[in-house]
C-alpha positions, -999 to +999 in steps of 0.1 A: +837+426+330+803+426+319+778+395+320+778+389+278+816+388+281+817+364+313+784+342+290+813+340+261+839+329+279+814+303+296+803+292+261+842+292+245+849+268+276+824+244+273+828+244+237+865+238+241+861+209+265+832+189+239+856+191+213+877+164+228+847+142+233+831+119+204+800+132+186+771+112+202+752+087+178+726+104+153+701+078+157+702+078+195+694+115+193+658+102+182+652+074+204+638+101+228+611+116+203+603+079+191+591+070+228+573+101+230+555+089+201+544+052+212+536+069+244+512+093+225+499+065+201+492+043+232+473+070+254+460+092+229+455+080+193+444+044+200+416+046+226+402+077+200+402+054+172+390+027+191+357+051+200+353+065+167+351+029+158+329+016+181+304+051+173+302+042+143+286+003+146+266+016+174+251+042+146+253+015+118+230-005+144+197+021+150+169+008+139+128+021+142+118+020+181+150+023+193+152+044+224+182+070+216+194+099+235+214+126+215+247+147+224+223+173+229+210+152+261+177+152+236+157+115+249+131+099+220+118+071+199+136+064+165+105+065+144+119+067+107+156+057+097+172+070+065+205+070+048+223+103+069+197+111+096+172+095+120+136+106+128+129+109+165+095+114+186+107+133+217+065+134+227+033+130+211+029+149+175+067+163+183+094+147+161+129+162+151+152+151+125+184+146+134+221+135+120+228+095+128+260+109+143+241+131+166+229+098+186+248+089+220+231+060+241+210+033+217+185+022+248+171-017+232+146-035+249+161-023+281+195-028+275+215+006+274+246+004+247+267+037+240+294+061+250+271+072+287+265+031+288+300+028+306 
């Protein structure tokens, strides 16, 4: 005998001894991939939104004279804010434009707020 004809007879077998059992229920079938999915909402999705969230108030919030550092690792001054993007003095007669979501860390009168504020 070969192995495909031993795998068939294997297969015929456990085929013929299911067929006396009951078909298990369709909906606990799924109850599996539904934990999965809280699990994935809980640890993954959530905390994201929950950053994404809290990113954007903390770029709502920059104001002129804010100390910012970008995602570049880019430290400055906030010396003009407009509508999409933020003016910042990195040193004397240097400034650089850059998107609002480009900013990190919002350093306020001393107090450090931001994702590297943790």
């Amino acid at each position: 005998m070969n192995p495909t004809s031993l795998l068939l007879f294997a297969q015929a077998a456990t085929h013929a001894a299911a067929g006396n059992s009951p078909a298990p229920n369709p909906i606990m079938q799924f109850v599996p991939l539904i934990f999965i999915f809280v699990i994935f909402y809980f640890l993954l999705i959530r905390p994201q939104q929950k950053r994404q969230k809290d990113h954007q108030q903390l770029v709502s919030s920059i104001q002129t004279g804010d100390g910012v550092i970008t995602n570049a690792g880019i430290h400055g001054v906030v010396t003009n804010v407009k509508e999409r993007t933020v003016i910042v003095r990195v040193d004397e007669g240097v400034k650089i434009e850059f998107d609002r979501g480009a900013i990190v860390t919002i350093d306020r009168d001393g107090k450090t707020t931001g994702e590297k504020a943790a």
